[in-house]
C-alpha positions as CSV (number, residue, x, y, z in Angstrom):
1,X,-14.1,-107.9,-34.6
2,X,-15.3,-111.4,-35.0
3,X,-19.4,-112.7,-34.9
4,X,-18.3,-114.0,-31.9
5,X,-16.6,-110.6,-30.2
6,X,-20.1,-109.0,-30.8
7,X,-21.9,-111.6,-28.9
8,X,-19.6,-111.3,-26.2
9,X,-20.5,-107.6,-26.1
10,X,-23.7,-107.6,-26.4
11,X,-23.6,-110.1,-23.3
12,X,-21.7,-107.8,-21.3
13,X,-24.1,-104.8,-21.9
14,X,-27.0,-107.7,-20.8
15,X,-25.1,-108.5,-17.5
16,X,-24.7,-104.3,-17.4
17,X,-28.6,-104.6,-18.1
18,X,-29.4,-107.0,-15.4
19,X,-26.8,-105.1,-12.8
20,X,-28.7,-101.9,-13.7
21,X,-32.2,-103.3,-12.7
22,X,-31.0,-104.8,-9.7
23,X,-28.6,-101.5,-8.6
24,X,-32.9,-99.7,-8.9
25,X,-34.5,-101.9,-7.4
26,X,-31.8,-101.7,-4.6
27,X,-32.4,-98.3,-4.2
28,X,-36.2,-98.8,-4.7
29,X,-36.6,-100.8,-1.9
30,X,-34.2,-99.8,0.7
31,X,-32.2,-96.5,0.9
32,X,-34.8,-94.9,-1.4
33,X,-37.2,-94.9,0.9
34,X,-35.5,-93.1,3.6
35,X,-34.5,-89.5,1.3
36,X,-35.7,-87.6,-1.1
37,X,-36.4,-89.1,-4.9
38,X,-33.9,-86.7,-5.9
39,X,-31.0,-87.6,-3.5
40,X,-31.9,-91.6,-3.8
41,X,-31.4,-90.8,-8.0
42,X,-28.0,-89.6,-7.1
43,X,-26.3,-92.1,-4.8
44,X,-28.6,-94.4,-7.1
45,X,-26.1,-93.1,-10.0
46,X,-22.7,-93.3,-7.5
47,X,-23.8,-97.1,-6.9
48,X,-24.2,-97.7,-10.9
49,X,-21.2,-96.4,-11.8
50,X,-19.2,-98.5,-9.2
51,X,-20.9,-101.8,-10.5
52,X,-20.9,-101.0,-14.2
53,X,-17.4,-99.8,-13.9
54,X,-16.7,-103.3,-12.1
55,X,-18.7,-105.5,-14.9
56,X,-16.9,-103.5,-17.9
57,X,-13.6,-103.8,-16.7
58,X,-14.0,-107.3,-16.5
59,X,-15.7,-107.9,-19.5
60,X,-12.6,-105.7,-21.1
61,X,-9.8,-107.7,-19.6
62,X,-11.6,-110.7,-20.5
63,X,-12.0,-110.3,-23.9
64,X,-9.8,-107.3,-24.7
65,X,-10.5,-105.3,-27.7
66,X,-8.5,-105.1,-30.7
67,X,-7.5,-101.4,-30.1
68,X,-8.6,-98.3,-28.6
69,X,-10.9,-97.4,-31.3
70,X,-12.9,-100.5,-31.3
71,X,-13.0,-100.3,-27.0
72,X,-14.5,-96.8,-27.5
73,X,-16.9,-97.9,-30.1
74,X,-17.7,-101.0,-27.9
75,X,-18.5,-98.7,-25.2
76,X,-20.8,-95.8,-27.8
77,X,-22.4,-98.8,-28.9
78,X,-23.6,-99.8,-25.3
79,X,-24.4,-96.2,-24.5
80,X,-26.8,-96.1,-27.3
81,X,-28.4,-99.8,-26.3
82,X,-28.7,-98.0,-22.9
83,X,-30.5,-95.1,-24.1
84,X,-32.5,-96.6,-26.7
85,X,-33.7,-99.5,-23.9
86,X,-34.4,-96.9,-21.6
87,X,-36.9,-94.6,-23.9
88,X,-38.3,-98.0,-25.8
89,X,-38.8,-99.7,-22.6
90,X,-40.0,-97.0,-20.0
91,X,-42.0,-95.3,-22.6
92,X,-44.1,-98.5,-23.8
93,X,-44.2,-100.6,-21.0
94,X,-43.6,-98.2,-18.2
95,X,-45.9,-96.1,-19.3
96,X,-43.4,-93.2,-18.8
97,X,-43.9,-89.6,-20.9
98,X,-41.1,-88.8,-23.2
99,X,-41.2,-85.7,-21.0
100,X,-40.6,-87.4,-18.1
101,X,-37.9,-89.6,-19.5
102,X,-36.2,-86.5,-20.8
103,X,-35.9,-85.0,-17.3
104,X,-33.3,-87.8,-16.3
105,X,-30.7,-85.6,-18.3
106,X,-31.6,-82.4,-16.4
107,X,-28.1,-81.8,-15.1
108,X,-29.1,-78.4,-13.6
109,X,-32.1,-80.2,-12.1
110,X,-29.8,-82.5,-9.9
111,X,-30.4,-85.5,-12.1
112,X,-27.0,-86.9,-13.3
113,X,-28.2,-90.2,-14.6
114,X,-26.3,-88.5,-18.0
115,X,-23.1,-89.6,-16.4
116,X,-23.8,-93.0,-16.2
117,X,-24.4,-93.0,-19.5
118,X,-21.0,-91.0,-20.0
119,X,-19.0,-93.9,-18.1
120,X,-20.5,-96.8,-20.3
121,X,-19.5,-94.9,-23.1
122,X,-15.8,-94.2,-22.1
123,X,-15.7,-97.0,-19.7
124,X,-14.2,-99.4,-21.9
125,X,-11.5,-97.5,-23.7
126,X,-10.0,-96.3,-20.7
127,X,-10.2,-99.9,-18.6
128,X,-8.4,-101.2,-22.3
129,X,-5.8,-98.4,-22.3
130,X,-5.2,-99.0,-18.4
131,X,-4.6,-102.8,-19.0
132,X,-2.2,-101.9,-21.9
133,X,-0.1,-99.7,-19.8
134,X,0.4,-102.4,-17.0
């Protein structure tokens, strides 16, 4: 992968970035307000998948990967942006407890935020191994 490959990643996972703020504040501001936190969190999550999935696969067909290995590597590398951003950025300037930040990947709570984070991590191989098979 080339200098210029990485910058072209690390734009995507901005644009992901961006869509993710704007997919919150959607949810924030309209649909959020009518149910529960809990249930706004989860079509919150449906939503971000949709549009992340939508951003990836055209950053992948765009500027395709080299292999498989690289598009899953691609897509662990933006899961860990993801994750770091989230704790670095909630925590300091949010204000956020590490407690509270950890109870996003309560799974038996209800809060599935984990599987967007398992979609931008798998995301890209399987968009690169679906445009190789057509």
């Amino acid at each position: 992968m080339t200098l210029s490959s990485l910058w072209k990643y690390l734009a995507a996972w901005l644009v992901m970035l961006v869509v993710s703020v704007a997919n919150g504040s959607l949810r924030d501001f309209t649909y959020g307000r009518q149910m529960s936190e809990l249930s706004a969190h989860q079509v919150s999550t449906v939503t971000g998948v949709l549009l992340l999935g939508w951003v990836i696969r055209a950053f992948i067909r765009r500027y395709s990967p080299d292999s498989g290995r690289q598009a899953l590597g691609i897509g662990l590398a933006w899961a860990a942006m993801t994750v770091a951003f989230e704790f670095l950025f909630f925590h300091f300037v949010g204000g956020h407890s590490w407690a509270a930040l950890l109870a996003n990947y309560d799974v038996l709570a209800g809060r599935v935020w984990v599987f967007v984070l398992l979609w931008v991590a798998l995301a890209p191989y399987l968009f690169f191994r679906w445009q190789r098979r057509g």
